[in-house]
Every structure is written in C-alpha cells, then in structure tokens.
C-alpha positions as CSV (number, residue, x, y, z in Angstrom):
1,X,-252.0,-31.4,-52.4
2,X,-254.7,-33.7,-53.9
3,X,-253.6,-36.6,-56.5
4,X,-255.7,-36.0,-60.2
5,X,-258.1,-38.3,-60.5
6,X,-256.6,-41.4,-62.5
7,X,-259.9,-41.2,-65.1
8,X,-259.3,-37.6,-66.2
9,X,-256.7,-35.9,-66.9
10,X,-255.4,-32.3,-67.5
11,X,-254.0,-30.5,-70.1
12,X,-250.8,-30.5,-68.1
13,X,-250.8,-34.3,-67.4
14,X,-251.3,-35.3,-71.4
15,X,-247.7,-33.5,-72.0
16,X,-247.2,-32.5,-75.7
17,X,-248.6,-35.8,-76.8
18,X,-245.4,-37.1,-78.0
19,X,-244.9,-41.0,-78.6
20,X,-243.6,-43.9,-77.5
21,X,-241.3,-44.0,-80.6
22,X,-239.8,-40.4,-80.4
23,X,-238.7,-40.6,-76.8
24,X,-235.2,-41.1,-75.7
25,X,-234.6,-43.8,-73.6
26,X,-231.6,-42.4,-71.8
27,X,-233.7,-39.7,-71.2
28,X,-237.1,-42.4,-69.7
29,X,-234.3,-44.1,-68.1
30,X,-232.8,-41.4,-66.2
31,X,-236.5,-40.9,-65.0
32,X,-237.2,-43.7,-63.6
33,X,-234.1,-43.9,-61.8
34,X,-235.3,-40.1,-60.1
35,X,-238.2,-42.0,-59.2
36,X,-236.7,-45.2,-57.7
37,X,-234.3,-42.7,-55.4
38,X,-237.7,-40.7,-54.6
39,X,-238.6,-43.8,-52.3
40,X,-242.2,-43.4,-53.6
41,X,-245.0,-45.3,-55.4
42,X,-246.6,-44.4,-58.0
43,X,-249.7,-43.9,-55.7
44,X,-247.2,-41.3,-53.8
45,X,-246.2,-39.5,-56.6
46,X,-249.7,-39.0,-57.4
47,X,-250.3,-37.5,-53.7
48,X,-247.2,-35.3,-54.4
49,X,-247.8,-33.9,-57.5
50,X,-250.9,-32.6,-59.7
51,X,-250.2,-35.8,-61.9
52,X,-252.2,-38.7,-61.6
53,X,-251.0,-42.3,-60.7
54,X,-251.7,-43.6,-64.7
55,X,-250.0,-40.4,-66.0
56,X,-246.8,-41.4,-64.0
57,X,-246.8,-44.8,-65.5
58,X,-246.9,-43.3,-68.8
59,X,-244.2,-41.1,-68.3
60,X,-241.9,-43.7,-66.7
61,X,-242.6,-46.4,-69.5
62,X,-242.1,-44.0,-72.2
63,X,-245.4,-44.3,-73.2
64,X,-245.8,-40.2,-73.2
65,X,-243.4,-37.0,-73.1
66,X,-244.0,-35.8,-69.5
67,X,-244.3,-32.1,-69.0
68,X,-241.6,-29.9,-67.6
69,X,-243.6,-29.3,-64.6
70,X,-243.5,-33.2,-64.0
71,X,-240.2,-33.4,-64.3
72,X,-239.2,-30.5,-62.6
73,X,-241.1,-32.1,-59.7
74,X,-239.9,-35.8,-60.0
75,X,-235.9,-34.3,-59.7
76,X,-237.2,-32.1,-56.5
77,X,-238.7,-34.8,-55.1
78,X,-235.2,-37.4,-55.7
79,X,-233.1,-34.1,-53.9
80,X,-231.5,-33.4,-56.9
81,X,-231.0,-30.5,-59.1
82,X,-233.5,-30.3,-61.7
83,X,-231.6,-28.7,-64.3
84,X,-229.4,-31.9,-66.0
85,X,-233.0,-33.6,-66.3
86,X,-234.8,-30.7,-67.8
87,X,-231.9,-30.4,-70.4
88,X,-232.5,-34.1,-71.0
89,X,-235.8,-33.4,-71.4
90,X,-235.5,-30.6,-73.8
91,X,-233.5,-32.5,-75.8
92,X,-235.6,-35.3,-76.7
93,X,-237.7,-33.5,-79.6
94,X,-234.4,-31.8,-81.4
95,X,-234.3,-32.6,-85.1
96,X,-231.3,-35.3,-85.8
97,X,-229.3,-34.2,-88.7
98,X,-229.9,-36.6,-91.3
99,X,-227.5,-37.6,-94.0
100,X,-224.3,-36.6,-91.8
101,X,-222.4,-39.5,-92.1
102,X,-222.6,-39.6,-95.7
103,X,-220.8,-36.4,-95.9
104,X,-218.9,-36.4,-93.0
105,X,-215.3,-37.8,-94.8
106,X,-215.9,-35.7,-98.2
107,X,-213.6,-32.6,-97.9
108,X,-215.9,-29.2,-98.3
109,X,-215.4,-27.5,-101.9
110,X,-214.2,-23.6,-101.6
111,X,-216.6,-21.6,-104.1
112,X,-214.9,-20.2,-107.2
113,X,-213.8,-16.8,-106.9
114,X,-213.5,-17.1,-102.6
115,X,-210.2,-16.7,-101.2
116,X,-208.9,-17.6,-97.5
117,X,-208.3,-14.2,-95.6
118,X,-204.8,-13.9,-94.3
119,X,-204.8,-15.2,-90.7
120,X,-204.0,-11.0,-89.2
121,X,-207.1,-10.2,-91.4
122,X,-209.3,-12.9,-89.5
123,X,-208.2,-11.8,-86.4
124,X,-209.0,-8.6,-86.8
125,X,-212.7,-9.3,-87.5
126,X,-213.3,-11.2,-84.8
127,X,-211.7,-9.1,-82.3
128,X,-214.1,-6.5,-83.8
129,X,-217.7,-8.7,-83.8
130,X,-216.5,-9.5,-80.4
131,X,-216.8,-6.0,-79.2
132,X,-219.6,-5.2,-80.8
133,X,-221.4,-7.4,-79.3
134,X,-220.1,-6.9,-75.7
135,X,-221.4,-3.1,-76.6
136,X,-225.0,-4.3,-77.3
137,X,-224.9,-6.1,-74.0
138,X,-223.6,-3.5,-72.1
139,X,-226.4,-1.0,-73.9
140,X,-229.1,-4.0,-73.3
141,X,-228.3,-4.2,-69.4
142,X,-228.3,-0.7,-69.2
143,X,-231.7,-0.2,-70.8
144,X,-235.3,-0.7,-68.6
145,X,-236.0,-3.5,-70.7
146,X,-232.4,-5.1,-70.0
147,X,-232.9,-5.8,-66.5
148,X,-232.6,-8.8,-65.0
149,X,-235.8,-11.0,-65.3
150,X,-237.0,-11.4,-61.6
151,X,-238.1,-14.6,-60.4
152,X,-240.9,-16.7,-61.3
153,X,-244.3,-15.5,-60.0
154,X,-245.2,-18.2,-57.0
155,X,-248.4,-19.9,-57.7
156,X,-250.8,-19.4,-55.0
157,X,-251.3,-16.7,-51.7
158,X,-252.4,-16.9,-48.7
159,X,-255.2,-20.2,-48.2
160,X,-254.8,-21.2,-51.3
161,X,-250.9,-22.6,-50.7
162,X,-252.5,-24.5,-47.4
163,X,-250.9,-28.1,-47.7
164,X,-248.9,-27.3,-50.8
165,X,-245.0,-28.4,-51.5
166,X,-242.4,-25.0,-50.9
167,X,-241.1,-25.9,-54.6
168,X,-243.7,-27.1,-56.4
169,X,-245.7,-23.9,-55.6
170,X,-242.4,-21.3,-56.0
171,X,-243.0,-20.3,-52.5
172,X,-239.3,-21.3,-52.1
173,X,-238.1,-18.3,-54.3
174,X,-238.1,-15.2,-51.5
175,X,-237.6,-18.1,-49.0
176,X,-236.6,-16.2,-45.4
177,X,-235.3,-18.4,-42.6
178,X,-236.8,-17.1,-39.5
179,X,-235.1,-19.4,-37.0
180,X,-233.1,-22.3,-37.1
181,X,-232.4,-25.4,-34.1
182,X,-229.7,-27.4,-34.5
183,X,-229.4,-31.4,-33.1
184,X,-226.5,-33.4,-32.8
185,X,-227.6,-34.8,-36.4
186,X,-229.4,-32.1,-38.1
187,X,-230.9,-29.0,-38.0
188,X,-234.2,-27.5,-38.4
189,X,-235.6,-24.2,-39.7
190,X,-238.7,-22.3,-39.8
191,X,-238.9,-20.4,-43.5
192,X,-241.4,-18.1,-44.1
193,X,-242.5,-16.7,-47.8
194,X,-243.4,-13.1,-48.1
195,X,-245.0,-13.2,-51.6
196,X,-247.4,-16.2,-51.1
197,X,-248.2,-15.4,-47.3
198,X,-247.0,-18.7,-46.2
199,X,-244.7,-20.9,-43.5
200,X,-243.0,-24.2,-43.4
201,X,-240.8,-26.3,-41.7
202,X,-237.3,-27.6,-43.4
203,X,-234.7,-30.2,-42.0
204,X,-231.0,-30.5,-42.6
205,X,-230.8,-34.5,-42.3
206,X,-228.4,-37.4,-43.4
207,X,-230.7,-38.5,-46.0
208,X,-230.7,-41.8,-45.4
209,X,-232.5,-41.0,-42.0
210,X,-236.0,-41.1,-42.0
211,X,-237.7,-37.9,-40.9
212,X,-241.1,-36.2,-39.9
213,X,-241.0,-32.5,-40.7
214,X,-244.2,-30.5,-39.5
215,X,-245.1,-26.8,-39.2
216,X,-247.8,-25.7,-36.2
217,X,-250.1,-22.6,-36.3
218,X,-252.3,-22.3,-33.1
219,X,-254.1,-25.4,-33.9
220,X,-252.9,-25.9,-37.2
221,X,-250.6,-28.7,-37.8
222,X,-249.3,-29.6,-40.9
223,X,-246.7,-32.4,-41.3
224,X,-244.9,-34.8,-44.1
225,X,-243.0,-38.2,-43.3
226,X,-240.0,-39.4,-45.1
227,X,-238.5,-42.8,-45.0
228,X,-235.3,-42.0,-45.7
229,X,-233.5,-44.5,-47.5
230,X,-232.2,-41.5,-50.2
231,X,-236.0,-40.3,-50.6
232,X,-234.5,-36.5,-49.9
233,X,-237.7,-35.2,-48.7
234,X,-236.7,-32.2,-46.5
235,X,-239.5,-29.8,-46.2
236,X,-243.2,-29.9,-44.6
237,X,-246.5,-28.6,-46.4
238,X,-247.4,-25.0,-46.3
239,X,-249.2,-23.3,-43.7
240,X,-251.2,-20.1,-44.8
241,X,-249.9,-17.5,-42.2
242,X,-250.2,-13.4,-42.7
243,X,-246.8,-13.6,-40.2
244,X,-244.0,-16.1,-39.1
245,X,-244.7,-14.7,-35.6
246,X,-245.9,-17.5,-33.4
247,X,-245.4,-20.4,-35.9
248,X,-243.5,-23.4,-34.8
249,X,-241.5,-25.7,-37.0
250,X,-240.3,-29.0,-35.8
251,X,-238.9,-32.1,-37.4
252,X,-238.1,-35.8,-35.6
253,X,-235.1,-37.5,-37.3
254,X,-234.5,-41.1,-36.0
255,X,-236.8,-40.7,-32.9
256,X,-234.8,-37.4,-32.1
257,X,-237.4,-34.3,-32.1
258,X,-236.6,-30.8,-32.0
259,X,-238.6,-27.6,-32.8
260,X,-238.1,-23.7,-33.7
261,X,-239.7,-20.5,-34.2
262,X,-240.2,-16.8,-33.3
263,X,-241.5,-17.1,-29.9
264,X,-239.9,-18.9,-26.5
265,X,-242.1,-21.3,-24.4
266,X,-241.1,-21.9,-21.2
267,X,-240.2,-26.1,-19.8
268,X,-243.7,-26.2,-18.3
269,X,-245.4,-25.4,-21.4
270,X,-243.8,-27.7,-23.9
C-alpha cells in the first residue's frame, strides 16, 4: 500500500467534485470522528488508503465530497461497520423538498367527481397489489437472471495484492480461516483467500491493546502495528501465496506473542 502523491491526484481522490456549501455537516462530522477513533494521522491515512494526505484534509474539513471508497475505508479502519456512514454519505446530495412548510398545515382538496372507496373496497386492493407483487418476486428469484448477485469481484490476484489491506482489496469476501491460536487475551488466525491467491494474519484483541499482527512465507514477512487506544486495526497486509500450506500468522498483543498455521514446528525450531 503506497500513499498518492499529495501533488496529483486521481480520479477517485477528487470525489464528485461537490462543495464546501452542499455538504452536510453531520455527515463531515461523523467523519472526522471515524478518523479521530482510527488513532491515525493524516500522514497514516495516506499510507492506508489510495488517498493522499491533502485529499483527507479535504474530506475531513468539508472542503470536498469524499468518494465511497474513502469512506468505506475510513469506517474499516475506525472497526466499525461501514454501512450507517455510507448511508450518510448517500444522503448528502438528495434534493430537499422545497416549499413544504408552506403547505404543510393547508388540508389537501379531493378532485371533483373522486369519491373515498369504502374501507372493505380498499382492503381488498391492497391485499391484491400485495400478491402480485410477491408473484413477480417469486417468478424473479426463480428466473437465471433473479439469482442472487454474488459478491464483489476482489481487486487484485496473486503479486499484485502483496502488502494490500484484506478489506480494502475484497480479499476478505471468500475469507477461509485455516487455523486459529488462542491466548489468554486474544486469539489469532491465519485466513487465506482463494479468489485473490492470498494469506494474512488476523487478531481477536481488546481493542484498546495495542497489537502487531504479521503473516510469514519462507522469508517473507509482512506485518502492521496498532496502537490500540480504539484504533481497531486487526488484520496484517497480504501475502501473495498459491497455498495457505506452510504460512505462518502471528500477532503480539501487550508483549504477549503467539503464532498459527498449517504446519507444526517442533520447540527446537521456534
């Protein structure tokens, strides 16, 4: 994972261009409080993400709509669910209803000539649009085309996801623990990701504890390190692998070390 440089940026980093004056500031608030409870600087974030160090600044003064990606990211990086952010986000360009007030006390006119249907009458049609349109879902599901849409394609394979984030890169999708260590204070697992060719290590830890999480291939370490404090980093980088077979993934929580994986080593060895 390499930061953007801070005198360029891409498409992705200029967001949909929107201003200052059109963004909410519950929404840029909630934001920066992600970013507070991510533990990290700017300068982090920028080593985290494909966003440079002066696009975060724009995003978390309001300056500019960040894109979803960036967003997605900040709330994976604070430990929390994305989802109440991104409908924040979504939210910030819908069209306000204007004039609403105005109207709001004036009782609604009935049209000449329209009647109120007797209450049995109304019933009746809604009983009927509502099983019509629990027959089109049931023909929909039943259909090739109505079948549930399977997850989000991950974004590298193989070398390319070397030193990338399990999340950020949607290795995390067909995630399959391969073996898991428990301490007296957390636990550790080595998951490995069919569809991009890839392993990492992840911890189970109070989050207030700060942690190192690393992944080892041969000669190939790979590792992350967490203050703790609420940053809720619980993962290590990727490490290309064509098997979880021989991969090691250990983590060190408080001075406390323990390690996994698919293969025993005897006392002498470790």
């Amino acid at each position: 994972m390499t930061a953007g440089a801070e005198g360029t940026a891409s498409a992705d980093e200029q967001g949909d261009g929107t201003s200052s004056a059109r963004m909410d500031e519950p929404f840029v608030a909630e934001l920066r409080d992600l970013k507070k409870r991510t533990g990290l600087s700017l300068a982090a974030l920028a080593a985290r993400t494909p966003y440079s160090k002066s696009a975060w600044h724009r995003y978390l003064n309001g300056a500019q709509r960040p894109p979803r990606s960036a967003v997605e990211a900040l709330a994976r990086l604070a430990g929390d669910d994305p989802a109440p952010i991104l409908a924040q986000w979504e939210a910030v360009d819908r069209p306000t209803v204007v004039g609403a007030s105005s109207c709001e006390d004036r009782p609604l006119a009935r049209p000449a000539g329209i009647r109120a249907l007797p209450l049995p009458v109304l019933a009746l049609i809604v009983t009927a649009a509502a099983v019509a349109l629990a027959l089109v879902a049931a023909h929909r599901s039943a259909a090739p085309g109505g079948a549930r849409q399977s997850p989000p394609a991950p974004r590298c394979r193989g070398a390319s996801c070397q030193g990338q984030q399990p999340d950020l890169s949607a290795c995390d999708r067909d995630a399959q623990t391969k073996s898991t260590v428990r301490a007296a204070s957390y636990a550790v697992r080595l998951v490995y990701s069919p569809s991009c060719g890839a392993a990492w290590a992840e911890v189970q830890a109070p989050s207030s504890a700060a942690r190192v999480v690393s992944v080892r291939s041969g000669q190939d370490v790979l590792s992350a390190a967490y203050p703790g404090g609420g940053s809720g980093g619980t993962a290590s980088p990727l490490i290309a692998v064509t098997s979880p077979e021989g991969v090691e993934a250990c983590a060190e929580v408080d001075g406390k070390r323990a390690c996994t994986g698919l293969y025993t080593r005897s006392a002498d060895e470790r």
